[in-house]
C-alpha positions as CSV (number, residue, x, y, z in Angstrom):
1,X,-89.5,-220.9,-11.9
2,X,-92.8,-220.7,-9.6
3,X,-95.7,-220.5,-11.3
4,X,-97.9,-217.2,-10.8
5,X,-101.2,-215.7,-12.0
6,X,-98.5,-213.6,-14.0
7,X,-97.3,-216.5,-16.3
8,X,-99.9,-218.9,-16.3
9,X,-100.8,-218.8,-20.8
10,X,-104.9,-217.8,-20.6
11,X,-104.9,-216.4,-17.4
12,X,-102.2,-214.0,-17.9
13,X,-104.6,-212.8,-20.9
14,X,-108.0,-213.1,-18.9
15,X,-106.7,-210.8,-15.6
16,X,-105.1,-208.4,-18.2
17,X,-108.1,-207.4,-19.5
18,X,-109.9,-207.1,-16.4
19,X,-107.5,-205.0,-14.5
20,X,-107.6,-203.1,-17.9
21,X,-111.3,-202.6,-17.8
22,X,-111.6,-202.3,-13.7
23,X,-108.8,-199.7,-13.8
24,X,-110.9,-197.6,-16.3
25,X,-114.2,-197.9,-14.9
26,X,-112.9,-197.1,-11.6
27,X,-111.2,-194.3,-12.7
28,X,-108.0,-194.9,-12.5
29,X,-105.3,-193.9,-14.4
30,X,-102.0,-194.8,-15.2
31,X,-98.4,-192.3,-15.0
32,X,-94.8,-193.0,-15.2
33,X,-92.7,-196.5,-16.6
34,X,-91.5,-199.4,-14.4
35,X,-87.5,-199.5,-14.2
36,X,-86.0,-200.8,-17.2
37,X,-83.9,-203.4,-15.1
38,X,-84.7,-207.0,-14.6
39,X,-84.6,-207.0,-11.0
40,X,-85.1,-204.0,-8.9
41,X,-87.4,-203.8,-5.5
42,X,-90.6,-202.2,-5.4
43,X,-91.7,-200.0,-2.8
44,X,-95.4,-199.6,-2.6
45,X,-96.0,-196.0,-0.8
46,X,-98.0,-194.8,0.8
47,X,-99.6,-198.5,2.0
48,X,-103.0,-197.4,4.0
49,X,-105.7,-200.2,2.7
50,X,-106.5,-203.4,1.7
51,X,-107.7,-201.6,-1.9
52,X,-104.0,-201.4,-2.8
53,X,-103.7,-205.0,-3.0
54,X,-106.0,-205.5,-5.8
55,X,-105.0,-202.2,-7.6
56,X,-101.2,-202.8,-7.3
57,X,-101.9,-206.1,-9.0
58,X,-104.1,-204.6,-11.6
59,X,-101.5,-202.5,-12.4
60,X,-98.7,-205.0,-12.7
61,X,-100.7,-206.6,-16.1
62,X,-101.4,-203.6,-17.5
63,X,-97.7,-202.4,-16.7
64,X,-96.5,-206.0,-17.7
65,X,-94.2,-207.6,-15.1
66,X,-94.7,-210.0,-12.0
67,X,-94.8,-208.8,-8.7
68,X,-93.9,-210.6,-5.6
69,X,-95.6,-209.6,-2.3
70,X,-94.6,-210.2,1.3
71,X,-97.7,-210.7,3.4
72,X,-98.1,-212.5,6.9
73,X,-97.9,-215.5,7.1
74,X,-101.5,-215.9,8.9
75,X,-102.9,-214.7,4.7
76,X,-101.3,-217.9,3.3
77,X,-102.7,-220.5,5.7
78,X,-105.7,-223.0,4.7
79,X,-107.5,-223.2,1.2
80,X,-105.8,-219.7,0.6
81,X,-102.5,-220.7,0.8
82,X,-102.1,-221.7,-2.3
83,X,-103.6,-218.9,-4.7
84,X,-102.3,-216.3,-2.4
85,X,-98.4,-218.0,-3.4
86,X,-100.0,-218.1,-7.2
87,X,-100.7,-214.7,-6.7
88,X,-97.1,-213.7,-6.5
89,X,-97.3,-213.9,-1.9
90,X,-94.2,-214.6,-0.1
91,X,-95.1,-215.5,3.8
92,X,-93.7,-213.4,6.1
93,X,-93.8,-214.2,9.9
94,X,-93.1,-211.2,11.3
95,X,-92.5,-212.3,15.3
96,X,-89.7,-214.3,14.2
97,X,-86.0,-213.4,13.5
98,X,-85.5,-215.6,10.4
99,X,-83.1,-213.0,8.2
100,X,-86.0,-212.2,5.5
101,X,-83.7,-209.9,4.0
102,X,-80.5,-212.4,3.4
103,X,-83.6,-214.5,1.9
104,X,-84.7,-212.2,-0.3
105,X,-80.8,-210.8,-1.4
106,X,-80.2,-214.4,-2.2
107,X,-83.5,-215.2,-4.4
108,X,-82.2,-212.0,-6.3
109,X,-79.2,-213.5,-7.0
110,X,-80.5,-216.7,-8.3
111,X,-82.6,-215.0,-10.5
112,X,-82.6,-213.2,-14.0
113,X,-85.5,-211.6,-12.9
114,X,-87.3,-210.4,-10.0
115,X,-89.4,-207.6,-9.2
116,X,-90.1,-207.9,-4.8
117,X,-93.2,-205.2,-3.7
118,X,-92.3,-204.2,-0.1
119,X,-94.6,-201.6,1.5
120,X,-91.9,-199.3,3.6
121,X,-94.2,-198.7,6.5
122,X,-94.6,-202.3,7.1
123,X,-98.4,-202.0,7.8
124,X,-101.4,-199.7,6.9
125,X,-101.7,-198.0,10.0
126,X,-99.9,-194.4,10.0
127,X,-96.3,-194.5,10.7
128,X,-93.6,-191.8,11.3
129,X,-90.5,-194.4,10.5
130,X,-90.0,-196.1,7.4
131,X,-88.9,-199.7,8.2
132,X,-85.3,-200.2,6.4
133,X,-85.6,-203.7,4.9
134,X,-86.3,-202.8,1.0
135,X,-83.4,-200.6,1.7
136,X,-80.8,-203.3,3.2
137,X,-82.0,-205.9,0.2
138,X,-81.8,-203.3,-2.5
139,X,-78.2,-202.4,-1.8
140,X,-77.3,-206.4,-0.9
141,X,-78.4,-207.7,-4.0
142,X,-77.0,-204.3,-5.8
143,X,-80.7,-203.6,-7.3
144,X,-82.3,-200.3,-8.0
145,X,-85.7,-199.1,-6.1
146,X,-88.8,-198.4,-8.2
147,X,-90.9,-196.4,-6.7
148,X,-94.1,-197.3,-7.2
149,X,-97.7,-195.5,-5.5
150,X,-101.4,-195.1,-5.5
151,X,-102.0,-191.8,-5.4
152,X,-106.0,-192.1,-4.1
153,X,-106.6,-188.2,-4.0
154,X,-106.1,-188.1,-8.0
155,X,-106.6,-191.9,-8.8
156,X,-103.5,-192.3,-10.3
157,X,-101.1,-195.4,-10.0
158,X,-97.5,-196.0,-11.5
159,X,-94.3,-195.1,-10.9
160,X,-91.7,-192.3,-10.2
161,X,-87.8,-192.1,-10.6
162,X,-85.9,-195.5,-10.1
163,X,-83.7,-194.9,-7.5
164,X,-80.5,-195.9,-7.1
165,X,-79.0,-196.2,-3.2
166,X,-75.9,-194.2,-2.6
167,X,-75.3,-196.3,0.5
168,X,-76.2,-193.2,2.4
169,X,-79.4,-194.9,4.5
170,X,-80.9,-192.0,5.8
171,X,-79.8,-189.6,3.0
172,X,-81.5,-191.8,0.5
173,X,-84.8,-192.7,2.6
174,X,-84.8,-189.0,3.2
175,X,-84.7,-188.3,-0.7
176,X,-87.3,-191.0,-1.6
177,X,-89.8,-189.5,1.5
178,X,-89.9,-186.2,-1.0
179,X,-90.8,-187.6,-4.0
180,X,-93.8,-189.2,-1.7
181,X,-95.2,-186.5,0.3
182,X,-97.5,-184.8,-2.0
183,X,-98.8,-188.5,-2.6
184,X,-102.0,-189.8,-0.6
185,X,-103.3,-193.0,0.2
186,X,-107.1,-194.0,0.4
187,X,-107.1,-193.8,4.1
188,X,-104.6,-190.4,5.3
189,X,-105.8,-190.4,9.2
190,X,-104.4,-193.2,10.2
């Protein structure tokens, strides 16, 4: 298994209890349970600033699971590199056609257990379309959906119903769009 920030022995401990203490004296609170299952992907809506990097990883050690990011692939070059694949980062190169979500179907199933954050817009800017990758490698590797948020308007982060896909894309992207659209992000003009 790779090793993360999430099970490295002292740090583990150490960035426990500072997302415990920079959750709280930020303000933030904490609502709802991760899915029970081993593996399942988690979709981080709505995805509007570079704040819900730091959060969403706070909230992993206080929930208690590893997370695994995609990012682009420019965040992972130089001295970066490195931490930013420690910190759970998977590099994406998003102008290339290189099947990311047979990748990601396949590390599922060589796995016991693996929880993959994938923000459905696909950027922070404002988007009318969800992209549909979480959705094609949730029902390829037979996994359920957590559906995770940061809710900035109330400063509240967790999670809502795990959803299971029916199979029934835009049925089930249409169900999991209701459960998000009393949610807001830090940033809701753009």
């Amino acid at each position: 298994m790779q090793r993360t920030i999430y099970n490295t022995p002292v740090v583990k401990q150490i960035c426990k209890g500072i997302a415990i203490i920079g959750l709280k004296v930020a303000g933030w609170k904490l609502e709802g349970e991760p899915p029970k299952e081993k593996k399942y992907v988690l979709v981080a809506v709505p995805h509007t600033s570079n704040w819900d990097f730091p959060i969403t990883l706070s909230l992993a050690f206080v929930f208690g699971f590893e997370i695994y990011w995609m990012g682009k692939h420019t965040l992972f070059k130089g001295p970066m590199g490195p931490i930013m694949k420690w910190m759970g980062g998977i590099p994406i190169q998003r102008s290339k056609t290189n099947n990311i979500v047979k990748q990601t179907i396949d590390a599922f199933n060589a796995r016991d257990s693996l929880v993959v954050t994938v923000p459905p817009e696909g950027t922070r800017s404002k988007v009318t379309k969800w992209k549909t990758g979480f959705y094609y490698i949730a029902t390829g590797a037979h996994v359920p959906i957590g559906m995770g948020y940061l809710d900035y308007a109330r400063k509240i982060g967790g999670f809502g119903p795990t959803f299971y896909p029916t199979g029934d894309i835009d049925a089930d992207i249409a169900e999991m769009q209701k459960f998000y659209a009393d949610i807001s992000g830090k940033y809701t003009h753009q």
